[in-house]
TIRO-285547 format. One record per residue: x, y, z of N, C-alpha, C in turn. Coordinates in steps of 0.02 Angstrom, whole numbers, padded with zeros to 5 digits, always signed. Last residue first. Example, Ala and Ser with C-alpha at 12.3 -4.5 7.8 and 13.67 -1.06 7.14 Angstrom:
<loses>
+00642-00112+00354+00684-00053+00357+00645+00002+00394+00660-00284+00390+00615-00225+00390+00660-00165+00390
</loses>
This chain:
<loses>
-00635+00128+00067-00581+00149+00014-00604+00057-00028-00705+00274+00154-00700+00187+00126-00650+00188+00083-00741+00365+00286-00710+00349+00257-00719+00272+00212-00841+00379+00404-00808+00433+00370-00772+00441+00326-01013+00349+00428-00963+00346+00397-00905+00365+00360-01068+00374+00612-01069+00394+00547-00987+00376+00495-01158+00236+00682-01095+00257+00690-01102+00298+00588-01233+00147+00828-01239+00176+00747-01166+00231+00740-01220-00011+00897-01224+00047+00890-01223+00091+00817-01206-00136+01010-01227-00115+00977-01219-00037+00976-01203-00321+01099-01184-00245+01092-01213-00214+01014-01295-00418+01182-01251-00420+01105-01256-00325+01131-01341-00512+01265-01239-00499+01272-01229-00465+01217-01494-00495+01262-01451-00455+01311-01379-00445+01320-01484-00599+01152-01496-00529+01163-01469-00486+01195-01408-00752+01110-01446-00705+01186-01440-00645+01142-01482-00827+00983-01424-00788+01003-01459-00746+01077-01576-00815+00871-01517-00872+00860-01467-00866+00937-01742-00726+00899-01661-00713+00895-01623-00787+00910-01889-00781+00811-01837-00791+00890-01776-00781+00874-01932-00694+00692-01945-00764+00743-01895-00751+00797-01953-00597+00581-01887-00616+00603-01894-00686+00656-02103-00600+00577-02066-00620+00512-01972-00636+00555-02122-00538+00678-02158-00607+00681-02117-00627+00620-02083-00399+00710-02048-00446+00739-02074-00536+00715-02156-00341+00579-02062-00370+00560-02037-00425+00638-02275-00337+00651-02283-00394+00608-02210-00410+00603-02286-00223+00719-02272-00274+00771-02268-00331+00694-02202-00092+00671-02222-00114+00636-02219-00189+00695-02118+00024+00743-02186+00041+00744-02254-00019+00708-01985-00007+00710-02022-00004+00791-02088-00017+00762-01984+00003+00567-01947-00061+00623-01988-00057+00687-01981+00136+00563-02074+00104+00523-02015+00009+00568-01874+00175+00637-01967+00204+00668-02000+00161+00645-01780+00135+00542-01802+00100+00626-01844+00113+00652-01803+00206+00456-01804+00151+00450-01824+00115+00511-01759+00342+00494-01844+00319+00465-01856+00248+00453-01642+00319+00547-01681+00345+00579-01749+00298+00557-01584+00320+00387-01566+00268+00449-01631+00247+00506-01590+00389+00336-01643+00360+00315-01641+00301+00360-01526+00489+00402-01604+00521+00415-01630+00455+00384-01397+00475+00389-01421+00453+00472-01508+00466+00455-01396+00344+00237-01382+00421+00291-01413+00399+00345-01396+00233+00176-01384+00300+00128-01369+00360+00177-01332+00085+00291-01396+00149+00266-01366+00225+00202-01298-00071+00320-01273-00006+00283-01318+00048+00265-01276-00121+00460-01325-00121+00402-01309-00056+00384-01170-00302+00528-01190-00203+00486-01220-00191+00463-01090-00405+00636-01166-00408+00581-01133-00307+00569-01018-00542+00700-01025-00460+00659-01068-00465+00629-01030-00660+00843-01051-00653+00736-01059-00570+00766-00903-00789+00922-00937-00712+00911-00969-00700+00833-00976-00940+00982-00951-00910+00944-00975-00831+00931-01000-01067+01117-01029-00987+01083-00964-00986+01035-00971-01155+01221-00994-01162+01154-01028-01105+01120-00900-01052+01312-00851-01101+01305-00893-01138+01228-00984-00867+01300-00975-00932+01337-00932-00988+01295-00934-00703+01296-00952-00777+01275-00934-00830+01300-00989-00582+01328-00981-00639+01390-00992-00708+01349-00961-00483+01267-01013-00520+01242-01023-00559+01282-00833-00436+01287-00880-00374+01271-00952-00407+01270-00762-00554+01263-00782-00519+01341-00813-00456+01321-00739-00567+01140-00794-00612+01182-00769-00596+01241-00680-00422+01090-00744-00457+01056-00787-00531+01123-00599-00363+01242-00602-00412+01168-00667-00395+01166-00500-00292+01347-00557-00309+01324-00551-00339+01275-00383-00360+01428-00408-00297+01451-00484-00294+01426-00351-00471+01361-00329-00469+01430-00355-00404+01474-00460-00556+01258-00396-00502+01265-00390-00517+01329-00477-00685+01133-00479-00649+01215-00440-00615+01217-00487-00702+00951-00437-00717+01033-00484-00663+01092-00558-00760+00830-00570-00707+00904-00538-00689+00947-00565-00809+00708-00517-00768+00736-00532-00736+00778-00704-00836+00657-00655-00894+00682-00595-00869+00708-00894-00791+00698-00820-00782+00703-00794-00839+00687-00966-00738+00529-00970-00788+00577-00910-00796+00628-01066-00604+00483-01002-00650+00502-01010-00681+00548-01137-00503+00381-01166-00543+00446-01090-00597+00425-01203-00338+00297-01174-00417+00313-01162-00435+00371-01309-00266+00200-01316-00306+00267-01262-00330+00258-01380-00102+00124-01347-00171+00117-01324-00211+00203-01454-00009+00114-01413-00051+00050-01374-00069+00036-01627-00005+00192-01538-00003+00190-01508-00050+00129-01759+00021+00207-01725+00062+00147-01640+00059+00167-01831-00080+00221-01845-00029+00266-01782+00016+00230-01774-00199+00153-01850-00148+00135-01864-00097+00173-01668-00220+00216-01680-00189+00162-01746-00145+00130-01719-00272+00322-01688-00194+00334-01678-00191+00273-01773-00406+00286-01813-00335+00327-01788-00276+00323-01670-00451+00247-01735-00432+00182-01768-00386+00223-01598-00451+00349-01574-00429+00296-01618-00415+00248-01680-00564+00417-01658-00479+00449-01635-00442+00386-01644-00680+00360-01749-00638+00366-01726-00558+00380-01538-00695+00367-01556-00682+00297-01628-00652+00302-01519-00723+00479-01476-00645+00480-01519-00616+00412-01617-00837+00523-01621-00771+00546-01578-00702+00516-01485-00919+00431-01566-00899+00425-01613-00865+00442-01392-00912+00522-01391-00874+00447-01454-00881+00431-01428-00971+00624-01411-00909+00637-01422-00884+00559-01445-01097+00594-01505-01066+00603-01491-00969+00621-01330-01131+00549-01369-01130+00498-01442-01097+00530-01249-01110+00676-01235-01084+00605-01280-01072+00594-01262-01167+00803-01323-01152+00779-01285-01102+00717-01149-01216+00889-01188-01277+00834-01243-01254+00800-01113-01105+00961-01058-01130+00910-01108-01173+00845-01244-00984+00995-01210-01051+01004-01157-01099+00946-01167-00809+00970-01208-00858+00957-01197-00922+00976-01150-00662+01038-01117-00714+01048-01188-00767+01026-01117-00506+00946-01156-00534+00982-01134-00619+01007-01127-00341+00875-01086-00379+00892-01143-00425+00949-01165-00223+00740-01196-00269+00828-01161-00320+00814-01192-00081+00673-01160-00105+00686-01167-00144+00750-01256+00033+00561-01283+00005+00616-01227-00050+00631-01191+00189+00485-01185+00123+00477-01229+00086+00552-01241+00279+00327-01245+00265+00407-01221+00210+00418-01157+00396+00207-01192+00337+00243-01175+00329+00306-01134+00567+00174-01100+00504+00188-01150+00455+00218
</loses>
């Protein structure tokens, strides 16, 4: 069964187009690092919860918007090998440029896939 990478994050409401332009450098990167396939959302249905949400998991701020992102891998092993030659390679950070987006609010994680329909 496939891997999935999965990050949640809070971007500035007015930076769309530079966000999708970073997701699209990220997406040719993790493709070539052998995933097959990326997508990347933009929020418009977020509500706040009262216990947790999407923008209190993110501390989004009043001009932020929440973006989903996933990278779909063939498995946890090509998953893995992907993110080693990711670490190990200082050039993918110069090709991606400056994250659209704080860093430090975005959540994250890998998760095996148990089902699709």
């Amino acid at each position: 069964m496939s891997y999935v990478d999965g990050m949640v994050a809070a971007a500035p409401a007015n930076g769309k187009d530079a966000y999708l332009e970073y997701a699209q450098r990220a997406a040719e990167v993790f493709k070539s690092l052998g995933a097959t396939s990326v997508v990347d959302c933009w929020g418009e249905t977020v509500p706040n919860g009262e216990v947790t949400s999407f923008p209190m998991a993110v501390k989004k701020k009043e001009d932020e918007v929440v973006v989903f992102s996933w990278v779909e891998w063939p498995s946890k092993e090509a998953r893995d090998a992907g993110w080693k030659k990711f670490e190990d390679d200082p050039s993918i950070f110069e090709r991606l440029g400056e994250m659209p987006f704080d860093g430090k609010r975005m959540i994250f994680g890998g998760f095996e896939k148990i089902a699709s329909s």
